[in-house]
C-alpha positions in Angstrom: 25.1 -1.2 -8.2 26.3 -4.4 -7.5 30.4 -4.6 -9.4 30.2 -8.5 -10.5 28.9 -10.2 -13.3 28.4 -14.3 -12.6 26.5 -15.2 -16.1 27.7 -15.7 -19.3 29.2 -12.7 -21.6 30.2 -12.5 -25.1 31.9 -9.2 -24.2 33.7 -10.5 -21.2 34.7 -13.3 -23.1 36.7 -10.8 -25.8 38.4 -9.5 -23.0 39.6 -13.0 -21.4 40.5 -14.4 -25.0 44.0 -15.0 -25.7 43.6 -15.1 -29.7 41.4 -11.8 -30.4 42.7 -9.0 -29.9 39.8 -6.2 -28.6 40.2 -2.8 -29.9 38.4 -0.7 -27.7 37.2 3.4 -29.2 35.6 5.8 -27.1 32.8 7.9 -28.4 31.0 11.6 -27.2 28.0 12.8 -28.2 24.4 13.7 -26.7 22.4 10.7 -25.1 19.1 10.0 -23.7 18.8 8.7 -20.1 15.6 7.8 -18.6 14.6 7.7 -14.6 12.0 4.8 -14.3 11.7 5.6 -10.5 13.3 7.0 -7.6 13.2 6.3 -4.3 11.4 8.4 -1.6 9.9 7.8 1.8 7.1 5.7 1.0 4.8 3.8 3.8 3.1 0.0 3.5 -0.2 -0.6 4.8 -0.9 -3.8 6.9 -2.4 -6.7 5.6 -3.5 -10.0 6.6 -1.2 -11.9 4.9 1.5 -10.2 7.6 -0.9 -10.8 10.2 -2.0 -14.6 10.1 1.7 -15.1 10.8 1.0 -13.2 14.1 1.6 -15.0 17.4 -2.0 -15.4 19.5 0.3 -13.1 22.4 1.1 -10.6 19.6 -2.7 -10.3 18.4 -4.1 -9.5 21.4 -1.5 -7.3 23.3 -0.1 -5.3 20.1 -2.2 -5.6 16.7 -5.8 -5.4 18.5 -5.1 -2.6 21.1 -3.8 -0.4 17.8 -6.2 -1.1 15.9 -9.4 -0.4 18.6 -7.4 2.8 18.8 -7.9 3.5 15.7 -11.3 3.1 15.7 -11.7 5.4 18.5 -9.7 8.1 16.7 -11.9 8.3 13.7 -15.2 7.7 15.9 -14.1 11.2 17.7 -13.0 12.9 14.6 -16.6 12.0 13.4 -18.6 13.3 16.5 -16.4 16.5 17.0 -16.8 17.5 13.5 -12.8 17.1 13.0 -12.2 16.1 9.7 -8.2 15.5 10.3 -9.0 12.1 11.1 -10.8 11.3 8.1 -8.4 12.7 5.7 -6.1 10.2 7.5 -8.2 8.1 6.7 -7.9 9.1 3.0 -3.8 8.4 3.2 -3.4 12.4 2.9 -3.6 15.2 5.6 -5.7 18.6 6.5 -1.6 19.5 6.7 0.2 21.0 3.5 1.3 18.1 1.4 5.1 17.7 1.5 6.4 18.2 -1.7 10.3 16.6 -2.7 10.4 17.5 -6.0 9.8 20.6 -8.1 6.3 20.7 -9.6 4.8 23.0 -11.8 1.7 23.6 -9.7 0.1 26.9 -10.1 0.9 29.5 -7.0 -2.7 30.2 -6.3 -3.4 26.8 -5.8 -2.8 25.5 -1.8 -2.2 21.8 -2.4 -3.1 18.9 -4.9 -5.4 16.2 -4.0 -5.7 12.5 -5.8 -10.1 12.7 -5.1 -12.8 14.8 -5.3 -13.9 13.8 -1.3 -10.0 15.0 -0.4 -10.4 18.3 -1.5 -14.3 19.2 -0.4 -13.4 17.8 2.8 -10.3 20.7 2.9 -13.2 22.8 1.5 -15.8 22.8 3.8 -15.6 23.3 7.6 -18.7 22.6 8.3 -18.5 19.4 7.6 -22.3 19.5 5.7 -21.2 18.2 2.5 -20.5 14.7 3.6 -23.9 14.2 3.2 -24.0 15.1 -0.5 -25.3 11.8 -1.7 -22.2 11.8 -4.8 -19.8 12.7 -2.2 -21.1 10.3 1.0 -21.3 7.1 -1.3 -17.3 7.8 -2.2 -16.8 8.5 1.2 -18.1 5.0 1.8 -16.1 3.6 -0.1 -13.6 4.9 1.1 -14.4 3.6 4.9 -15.6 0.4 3.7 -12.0 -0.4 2.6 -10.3 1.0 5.4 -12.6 -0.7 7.8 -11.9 -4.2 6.3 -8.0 -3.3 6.2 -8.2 -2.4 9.4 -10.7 -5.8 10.8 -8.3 -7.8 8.9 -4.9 -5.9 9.0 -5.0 -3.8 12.4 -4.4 -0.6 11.0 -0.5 -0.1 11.4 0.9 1.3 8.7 5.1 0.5 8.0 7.7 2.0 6.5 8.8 0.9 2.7 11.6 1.1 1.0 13.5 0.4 -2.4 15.8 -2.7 -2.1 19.5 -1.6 -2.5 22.7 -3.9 -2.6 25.8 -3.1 -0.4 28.0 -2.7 -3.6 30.5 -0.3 -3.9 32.2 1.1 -7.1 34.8 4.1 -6.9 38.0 5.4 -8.3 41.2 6.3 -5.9 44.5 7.2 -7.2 43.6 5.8 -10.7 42.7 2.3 -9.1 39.0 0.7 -9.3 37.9 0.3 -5.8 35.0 -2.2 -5.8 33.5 -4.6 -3.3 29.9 -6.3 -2.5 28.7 -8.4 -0.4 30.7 -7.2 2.7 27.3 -6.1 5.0 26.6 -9.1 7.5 24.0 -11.4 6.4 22.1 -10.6 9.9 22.6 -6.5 9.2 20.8 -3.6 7.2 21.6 0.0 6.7 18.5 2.1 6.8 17.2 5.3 8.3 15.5 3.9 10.6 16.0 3.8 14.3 14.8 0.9 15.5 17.6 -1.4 16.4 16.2 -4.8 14.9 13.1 -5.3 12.4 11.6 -7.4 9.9 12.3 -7.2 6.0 8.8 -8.1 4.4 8.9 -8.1 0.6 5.2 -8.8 -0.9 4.0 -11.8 -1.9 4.2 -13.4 1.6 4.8 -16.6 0.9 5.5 -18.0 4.5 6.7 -16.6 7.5 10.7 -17.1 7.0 9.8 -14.6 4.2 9.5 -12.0 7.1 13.8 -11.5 7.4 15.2 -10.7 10.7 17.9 -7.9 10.6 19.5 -5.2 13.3 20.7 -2.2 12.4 24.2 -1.6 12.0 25.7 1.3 13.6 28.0 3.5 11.3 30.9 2.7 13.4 31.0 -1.1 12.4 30.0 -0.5 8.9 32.7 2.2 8.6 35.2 -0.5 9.9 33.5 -3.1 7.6 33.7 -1.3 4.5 37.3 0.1 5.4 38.0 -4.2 5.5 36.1 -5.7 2.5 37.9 -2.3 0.2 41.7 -3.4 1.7 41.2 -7.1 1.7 39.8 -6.9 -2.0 42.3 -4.1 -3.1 45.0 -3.3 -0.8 43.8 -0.3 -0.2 43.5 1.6 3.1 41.2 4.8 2.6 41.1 7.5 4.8 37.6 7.8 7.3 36.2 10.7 5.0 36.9 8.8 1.8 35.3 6.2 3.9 32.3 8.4 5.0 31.5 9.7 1.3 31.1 6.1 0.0 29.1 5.5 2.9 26.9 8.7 2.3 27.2 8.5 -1.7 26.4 5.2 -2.3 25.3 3.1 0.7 23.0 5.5 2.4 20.4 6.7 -0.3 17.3 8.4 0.8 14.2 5.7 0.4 16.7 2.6 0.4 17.2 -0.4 2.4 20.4 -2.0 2.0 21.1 -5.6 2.6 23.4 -8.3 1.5 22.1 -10.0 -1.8 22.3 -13.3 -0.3 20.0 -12.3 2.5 17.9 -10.5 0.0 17.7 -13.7 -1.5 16.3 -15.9 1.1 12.3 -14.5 0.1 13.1 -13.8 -3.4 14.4 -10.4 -3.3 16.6 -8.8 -5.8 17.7 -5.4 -6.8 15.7 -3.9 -9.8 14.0 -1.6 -7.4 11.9 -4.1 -5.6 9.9 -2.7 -2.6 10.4 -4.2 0.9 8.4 -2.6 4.2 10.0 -3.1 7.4 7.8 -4.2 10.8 9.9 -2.3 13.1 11.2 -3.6 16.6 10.0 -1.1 18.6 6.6 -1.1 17.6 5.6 -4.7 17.7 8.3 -5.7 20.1 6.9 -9.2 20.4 6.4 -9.7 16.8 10.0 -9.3 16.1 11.4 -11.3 18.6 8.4 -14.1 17.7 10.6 -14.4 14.5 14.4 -13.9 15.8 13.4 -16.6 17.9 12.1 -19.0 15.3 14.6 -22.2 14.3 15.6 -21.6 10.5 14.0 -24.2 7.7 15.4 -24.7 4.7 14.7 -21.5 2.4 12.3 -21.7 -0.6 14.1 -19.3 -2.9 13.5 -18.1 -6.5 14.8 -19.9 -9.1 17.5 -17.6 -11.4 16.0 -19.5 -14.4 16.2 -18.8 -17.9 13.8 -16.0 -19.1 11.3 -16.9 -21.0 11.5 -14.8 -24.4 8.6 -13.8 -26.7 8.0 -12.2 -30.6 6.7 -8.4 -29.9 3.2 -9.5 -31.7 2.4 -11.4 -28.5 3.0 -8.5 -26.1 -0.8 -8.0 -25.4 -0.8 -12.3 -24.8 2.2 -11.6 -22.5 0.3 -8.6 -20.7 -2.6 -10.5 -20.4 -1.3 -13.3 -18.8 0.7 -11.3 -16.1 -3.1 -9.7 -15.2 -5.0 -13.2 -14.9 -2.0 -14.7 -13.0 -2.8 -16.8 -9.7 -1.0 -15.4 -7.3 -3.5 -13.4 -5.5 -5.8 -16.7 -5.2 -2.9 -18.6 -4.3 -1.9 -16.4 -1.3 -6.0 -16.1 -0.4 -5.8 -20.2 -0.7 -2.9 -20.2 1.6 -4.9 -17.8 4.4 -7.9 -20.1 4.2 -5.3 -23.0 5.0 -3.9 -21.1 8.0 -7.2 -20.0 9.2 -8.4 -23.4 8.9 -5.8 -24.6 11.0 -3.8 -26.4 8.6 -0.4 -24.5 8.1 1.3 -27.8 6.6 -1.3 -27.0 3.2 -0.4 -23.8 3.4 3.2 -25.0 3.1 3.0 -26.9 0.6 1.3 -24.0 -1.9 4.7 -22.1 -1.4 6.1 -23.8 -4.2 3.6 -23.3 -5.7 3.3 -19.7 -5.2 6.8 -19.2 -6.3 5.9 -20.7 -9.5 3.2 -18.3 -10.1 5.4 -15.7 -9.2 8.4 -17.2 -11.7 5.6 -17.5 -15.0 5.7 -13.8 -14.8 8.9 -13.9 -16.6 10.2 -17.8 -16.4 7.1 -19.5 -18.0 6.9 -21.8 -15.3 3.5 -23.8 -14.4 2.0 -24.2 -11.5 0.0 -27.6 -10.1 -3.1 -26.8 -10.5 -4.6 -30.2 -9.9 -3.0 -30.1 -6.4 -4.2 -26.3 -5.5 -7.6 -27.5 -6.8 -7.2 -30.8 -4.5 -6.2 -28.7 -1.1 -9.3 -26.2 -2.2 -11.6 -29.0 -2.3 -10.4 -30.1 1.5 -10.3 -26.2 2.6 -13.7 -24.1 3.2 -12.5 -20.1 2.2 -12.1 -17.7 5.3 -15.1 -16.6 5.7 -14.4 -12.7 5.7 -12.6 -12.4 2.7 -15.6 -12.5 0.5 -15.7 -8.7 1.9 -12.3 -7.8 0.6 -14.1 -5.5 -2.0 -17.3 -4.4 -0.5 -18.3 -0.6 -1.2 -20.0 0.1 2.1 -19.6 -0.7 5.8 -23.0 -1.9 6.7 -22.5 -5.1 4.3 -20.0 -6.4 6.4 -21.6 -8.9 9.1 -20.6 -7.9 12.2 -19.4 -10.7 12.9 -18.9 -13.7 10.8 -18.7 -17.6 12.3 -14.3 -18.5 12.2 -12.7 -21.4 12.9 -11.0 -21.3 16.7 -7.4 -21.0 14.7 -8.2 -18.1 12.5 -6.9 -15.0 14.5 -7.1 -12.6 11.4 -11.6 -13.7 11.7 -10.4 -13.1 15.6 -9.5 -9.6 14.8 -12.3 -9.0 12.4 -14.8 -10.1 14.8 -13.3 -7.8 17.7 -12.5 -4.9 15.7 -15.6 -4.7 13.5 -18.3 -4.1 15.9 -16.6 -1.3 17.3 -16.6 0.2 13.8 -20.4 2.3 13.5 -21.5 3.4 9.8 -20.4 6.8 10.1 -21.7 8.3 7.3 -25.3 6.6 6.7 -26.8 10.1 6.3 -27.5 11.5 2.9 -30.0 14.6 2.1 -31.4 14.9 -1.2 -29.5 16.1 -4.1 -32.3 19.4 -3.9 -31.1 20.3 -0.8 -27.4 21.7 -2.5 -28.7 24.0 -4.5 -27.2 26.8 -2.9 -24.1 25.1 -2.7 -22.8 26.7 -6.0 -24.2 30.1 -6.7 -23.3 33.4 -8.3 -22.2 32.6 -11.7 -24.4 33.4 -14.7 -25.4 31.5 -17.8 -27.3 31.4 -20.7 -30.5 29.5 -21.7 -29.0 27.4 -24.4 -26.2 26.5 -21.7 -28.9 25.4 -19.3 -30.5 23.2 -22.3 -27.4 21.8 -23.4 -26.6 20.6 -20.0 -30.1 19.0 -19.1 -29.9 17.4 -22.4 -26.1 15.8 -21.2 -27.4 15.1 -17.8 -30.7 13.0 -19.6 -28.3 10.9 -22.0 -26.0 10.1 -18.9 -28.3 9.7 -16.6 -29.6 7.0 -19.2 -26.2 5.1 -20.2 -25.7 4.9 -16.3 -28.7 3.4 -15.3 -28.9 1.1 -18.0 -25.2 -0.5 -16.9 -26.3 -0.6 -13.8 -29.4 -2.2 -13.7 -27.4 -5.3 -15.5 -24.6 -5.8 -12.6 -27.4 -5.8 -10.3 -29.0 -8.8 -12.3 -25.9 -10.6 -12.9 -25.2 -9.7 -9.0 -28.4 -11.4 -8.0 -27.7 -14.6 -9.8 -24.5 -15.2 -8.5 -26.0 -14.7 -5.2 -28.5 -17.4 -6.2 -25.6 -19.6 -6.9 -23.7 -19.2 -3.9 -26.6 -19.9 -1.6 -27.1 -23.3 -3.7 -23.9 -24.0 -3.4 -23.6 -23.1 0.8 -26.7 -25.2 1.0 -25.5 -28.2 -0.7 -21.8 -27.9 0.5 -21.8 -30.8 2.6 -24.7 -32.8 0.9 -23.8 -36.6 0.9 -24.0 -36.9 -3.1 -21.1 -35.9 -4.5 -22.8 -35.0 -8.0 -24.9 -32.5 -6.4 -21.8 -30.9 -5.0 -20.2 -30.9 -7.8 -23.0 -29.3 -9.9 -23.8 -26.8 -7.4 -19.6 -26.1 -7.3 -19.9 -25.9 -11.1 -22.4 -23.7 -10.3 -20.9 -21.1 -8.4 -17.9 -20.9 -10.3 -19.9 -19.7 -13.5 -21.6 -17.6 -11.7 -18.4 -16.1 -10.4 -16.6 -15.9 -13.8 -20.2 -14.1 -15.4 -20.1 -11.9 -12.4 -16.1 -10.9 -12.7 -16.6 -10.7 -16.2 -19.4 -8.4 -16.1 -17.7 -6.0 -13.5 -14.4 -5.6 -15.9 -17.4 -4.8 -18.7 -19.1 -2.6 -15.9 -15.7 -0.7 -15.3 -15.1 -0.7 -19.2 -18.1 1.0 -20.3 -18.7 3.8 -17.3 -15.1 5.0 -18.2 -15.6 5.2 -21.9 -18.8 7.2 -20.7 -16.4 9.9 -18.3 -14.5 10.2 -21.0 -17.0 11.0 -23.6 -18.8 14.0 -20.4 -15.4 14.6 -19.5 -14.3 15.6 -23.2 -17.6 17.4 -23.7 -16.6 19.5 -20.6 -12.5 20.4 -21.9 -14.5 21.9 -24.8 -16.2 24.7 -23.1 -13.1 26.9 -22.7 -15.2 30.3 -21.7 -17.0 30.8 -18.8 -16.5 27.8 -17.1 -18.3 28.5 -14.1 -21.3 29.9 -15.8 -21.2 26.1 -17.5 -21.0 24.5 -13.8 -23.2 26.4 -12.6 -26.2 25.7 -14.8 -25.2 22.0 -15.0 -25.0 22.3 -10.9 -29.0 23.2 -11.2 -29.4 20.1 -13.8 -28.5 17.9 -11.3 -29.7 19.5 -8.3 -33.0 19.3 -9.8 -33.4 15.4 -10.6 -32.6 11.8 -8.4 -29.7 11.2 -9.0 -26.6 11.3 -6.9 -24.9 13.9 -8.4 -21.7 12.5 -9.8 -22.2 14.4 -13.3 -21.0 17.3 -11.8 -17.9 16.2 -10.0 -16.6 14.1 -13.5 -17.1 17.2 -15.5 -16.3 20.7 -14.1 -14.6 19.2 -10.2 -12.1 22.0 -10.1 -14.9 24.9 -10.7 -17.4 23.1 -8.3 -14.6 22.9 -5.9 -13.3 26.9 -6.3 -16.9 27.9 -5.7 -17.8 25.7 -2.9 -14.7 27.0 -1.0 -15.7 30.8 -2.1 -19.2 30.3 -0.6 -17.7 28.7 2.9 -14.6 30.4 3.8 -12.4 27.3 3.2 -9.9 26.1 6.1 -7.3 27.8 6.4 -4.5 26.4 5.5 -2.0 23.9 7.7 1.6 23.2 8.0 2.7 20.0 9.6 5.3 20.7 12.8 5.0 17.6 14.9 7.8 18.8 17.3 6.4 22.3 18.3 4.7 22.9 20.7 0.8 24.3 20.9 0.6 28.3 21.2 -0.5 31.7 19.7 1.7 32.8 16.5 2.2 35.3 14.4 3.3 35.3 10.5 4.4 38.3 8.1 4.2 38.5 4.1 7.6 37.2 4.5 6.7 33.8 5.7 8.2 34.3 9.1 6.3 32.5 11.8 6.7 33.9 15.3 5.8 32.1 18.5 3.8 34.9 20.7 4.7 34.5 24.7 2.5 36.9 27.0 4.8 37.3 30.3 5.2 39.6 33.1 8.0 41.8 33.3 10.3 42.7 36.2 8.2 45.5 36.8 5.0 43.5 37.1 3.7 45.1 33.6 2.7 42.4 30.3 5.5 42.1 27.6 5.0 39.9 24.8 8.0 37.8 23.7 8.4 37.2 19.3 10.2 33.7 19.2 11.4 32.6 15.1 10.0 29.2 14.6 10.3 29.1 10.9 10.2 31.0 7.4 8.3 29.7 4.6 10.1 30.8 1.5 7.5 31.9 -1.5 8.8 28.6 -3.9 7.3 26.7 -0.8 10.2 25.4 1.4 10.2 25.5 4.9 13.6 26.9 7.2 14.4 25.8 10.6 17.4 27.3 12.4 18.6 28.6 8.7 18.4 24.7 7.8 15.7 24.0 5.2 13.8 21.2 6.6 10.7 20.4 4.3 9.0 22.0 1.0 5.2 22.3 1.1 3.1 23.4 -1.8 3.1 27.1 -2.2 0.2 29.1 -0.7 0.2 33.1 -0.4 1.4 34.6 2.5 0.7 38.2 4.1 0.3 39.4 7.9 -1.9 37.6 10.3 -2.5 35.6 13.1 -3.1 31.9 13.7 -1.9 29.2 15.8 0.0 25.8 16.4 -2.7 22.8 17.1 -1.6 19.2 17.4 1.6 19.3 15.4 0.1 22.3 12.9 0.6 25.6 12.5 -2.9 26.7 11.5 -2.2 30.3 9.1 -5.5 31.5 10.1 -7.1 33.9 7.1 -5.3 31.9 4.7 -7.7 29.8 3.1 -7.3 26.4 1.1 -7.6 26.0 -2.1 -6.9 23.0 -3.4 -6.9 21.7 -7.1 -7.5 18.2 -8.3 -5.1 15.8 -10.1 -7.3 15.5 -13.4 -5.1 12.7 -14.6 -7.0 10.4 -11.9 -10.5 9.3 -12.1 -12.6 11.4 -9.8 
């Protein structure tokens, strides 16, 4: 909350006026309040936008060591079989999912997973269904985008935040207590405990966006608040009136907190914008790269009028905001820096900002310039791969300018990066993947004929993205070819060229995307419809497929949480996980209870073995987890009885306590 209003107000204006009197009536009575979002522990992946700002010395002793590392983790997940790394890989864990909030998840269900390749690979120890061809082409996916993140972003991953304001609003002895403002323009309260950082907020529009900030100890800001409260009011408030403003309203969980003029300085405001923060003790020389840089003169955004439209033209409105420039502006502005020319990439700051200010100020931006600097700068030549679906289409290595240090890092990190998962069997060898369920003939008939009809729809879409594919290929190699011909018409046609090409080629993927949805839909609602003997349905469909060419996807789009129950009946599941980074590895022991004993073998005084029982923790049966009476965590529910496991690399492994994970159905699969 920020307690002070600078613009113009009719209502303010009845309370200033000397003339009208304002009569003021109170009113109680049920209303409706809605929760847009709340803030939680979130994380921000690494981009290259962050990274081109990079120094050379930060690239190759911080960025490049952490992300070979990475490389080396998954590469040893993959050849031990150890699946942890490439659920990781997935943004999830082989852990219990932590859960903040109550959900109404059903008991006998482990944890919830966003994919299909999440929960088979929770599923299936043996690791043999990565080469089920439906499963191993999402999985490539899957690694193809990580792999470029990680060639052009190095991997690190920072923590993210909802953008609060320092204001203060409170009521002591019937007087208003309000101040903003106060927190040092150089300060931020946040959770963190690094002692200095860097603020970024998304767009990165240049590297002054990235603000500099230490971390203010609660001392200072104690004394700080206890200042700005008597200096605006008079007031003195006690240290635990001090405390509980300071806990109540300053330091909310998933908030970073800075002054609003310093939020300012890259376009920041408070109506829940996201902000990650690089962190000073992780990329020590990135931080000071930026503390030491001399200050320019701040682009900032503009508070201009907002641009106001009639409610026919909200699909107009929406569509503009989805064709908007800013992601080829900020692309533009890497090719610049890559190309060694960060005073262009300068000058498309304004105009990024006035991409950023149409989404809501109708502003225009100069597109006759952006088209003149794209005409003088050739695009980085890995970012064509942003969106590639499998690893072994990215080159190796590409040919950079010597000034591009994000093509440096892709060229370094990417051979090191092997196409894991280039394997597939046949679709025929599953078969006995999903067994023991029965069905009927006219089930069996019903399914082949759904499996014929889609199998039809899907090759027919497909076969015309790979011709409109192949012609836009046509038209790039033209226009490589004649890039730097000496007649400037034939450049200019083959430009002309390319850009059709690209526009047919965009189009056609958004009427690609379009069309296979309506058609998961249409199997999907076909599939709600059989309400008995749902496995009996999967089952014969699982045959269907098993007994064609095609990759299999039917199955997973129509009955995934059946397909998903029985695979995990037929291979014993993993058990299931709970993450506890801070224990440390040992034999355990849990009861029905929850309890989780840590199990010593020692010798006794007497020379004879005694084994020691040490409480770690107690999961309760609603799923939270107790530490030293102190509830530390909430997982999702599993069921608990006696047994034996063991704590592994931060996890307490409940061995004979399998997973069973169900599927968000609200997400595409």
């Amino acid at each position: 909350m920020k307690p002070e209003y600078k613009g113009p107000s009719r209502v303010l204006d009845l309370f200033r006026s000397e003339t009208r009197q304002l009569e003021v009536r109170t009113y109680r009575g049920p209303i409706i309040f809605g929760i847009r979002e709340v803030s939680e522990p979130r994380e921000f992946e690494s981009s290259y936008t962050l990274l081109e700002h990079a120094s050379w010395e930060t690239l190759k002793s911080e960025i490049l060591p952490h992300a070979l590392s990475q490389v080396q983790k998954l590469r040893s997940a993959v050849e031990q079989g150890n699946y942890e790394g490439l659920l990781e890989l997935l943004g999830t864990s082989q852990a219990q999912q932590r859960v903040e909030a109550e959900e109404t998840v059903d008991s006998g269900f482990t944890s919830r997973e966003a994919t299909v390749v999440e929960a088979v690979l929770k599923v299936d120890p043996t690791g043999n269904l990565v080469r089920h061809p439906y499963i191993n082409q999402q999985l490539n996916k899957l690694l193809a985008r990580w792999t470029f993140k990680l060639c052009t972003g190095g991997g690190f991953r920072m923590p993210a935040f909802a953008l609060a304001d320092d204001g203060i609003l409170a009521l002591h002895d019937g007087q208003v207590i309000a101040a903003s403002d106060w927190l040092p323009l150089d300060c931020a309260i946040t959770s963190l405990s690094c002692l200095r950082g860097l603020v970024v907020r998304y767009p990165i529009r240049m590297f002054e966006d990235l603000l500099p900030f230490r971390r203010m100890p609660i001392g200072e800001m104690v004394g700080a608040i206890a200042h700005a409260v008597q200096q605006g009011t008079g007031i003195r408030l006690h240290p635990c009136q001090l405390v509980d403003l300071f806990e109540g309203q300053l330091s909310l969980k998933g908030t970073l907190t800075l002054n609003s003029k310093t939020a300012a300085l890259n376009g920041g405001d408070f109506d829940f914008d996201m902000v990650c923060v690089v962190e000073g003790n992780q990329l020590p020389r990135f931080v000071e790269d930026r503390f030491s840089m001399k200050e320019q003169t701040p682009i900032q955004k503009e508070k201009l009028k907002k641009q106001k439209s009639p409610w026919w033209n909200l699909a107009q409105v929406a569509s503009k905001a989805k064709g908007n420039e800013i992601g080829s502006i900020t692309d533009l502005q890497t090719s610049c820096v890559a190309a060694g020319h960060p005073e262009l990439a300068y000058e498309l700051v304004r105009e990024l900002q006035n991409a950023l200010d149409s989404l809501k100020h109708g502003t225009q931006v100069d597109r006759e310039r952006i088209a003149a600097i794209r005409k003088q700068i050739k695009t980085a030549p890995w970012l064509k791969y942003k969106r590639e679906e499998q690893v072994s289409r990215m080159p190796v290595s590409v040919e950079v300018e010597p000034t591009d240090k994000v093509g440096y890092l892709y060229n370094t990190v990417r051979k090191e990066v092997d196409d894991f998962f280039r394997t597939t069997l046949p679709i025929s060898d599953f078969h006995g993947v999903i067994s023991r369920a029965t069905f009927t003939q006219e089930m069996f008939d019903e399914c082949r004929e759904i499996n014929r009809l889609y199998a039809a729809e899907v090759s027919r879409i497909m076969k015309r993205k790979s011709e409109v594919e192949a012609q836009f290929q046509e038209a790039e190699a033209e226009f490589e070819a004649q890039r730097n011909s000496a007649d400037r018409k034939v450049r200019d046609a083959a430009r002309r060229k390319r850009n059709a090409a690209q526009l047919t080629l965009q189009s056609e993927k958004d009427r690609t995307n379009d069309e296979l949805k309506a058609l998961m839909m249409l199997v999907r609602k076909w599939a709600d419809e059989k309400k008995e003997n749902r496995r009996g349905w999967c089952q014969a469909l699982h045959i269907v497929v098993c007994g064609g060419r095609s990759k299999g996807s039917l199955l997973w789009n129509t009955f995934p949480q059946e397909a998903i129950d029985m695979i995990g009946e037929e291979t014993g599941s993993q058990p299931v996980q709970v993450a506890a980074p801070d224990l440390v590895d040992g034999e355990i022991e849990f009861d029905h209870e929850g309890r989780v004993f840590l199990v010593e073998h020692l010798k006794g005084e007497n020379g004879e073995n005694e084994v020691r029982r040490t409480l770690l923790l107690q999961i309760k049966q609603n799923g939270d987890v107790f530490r030293e009476g102190r509830r530390v965590s909430r997982v999702h529910p599993f069921p608990l009885n006696d047994g034996r496991g063991e704590i592994r690399d931060g996890h307490v492994v409940f061995e004979g306590i399998p997973q069973r994970p169900t599927l968000n159905l609200h997400r595409p699969t």
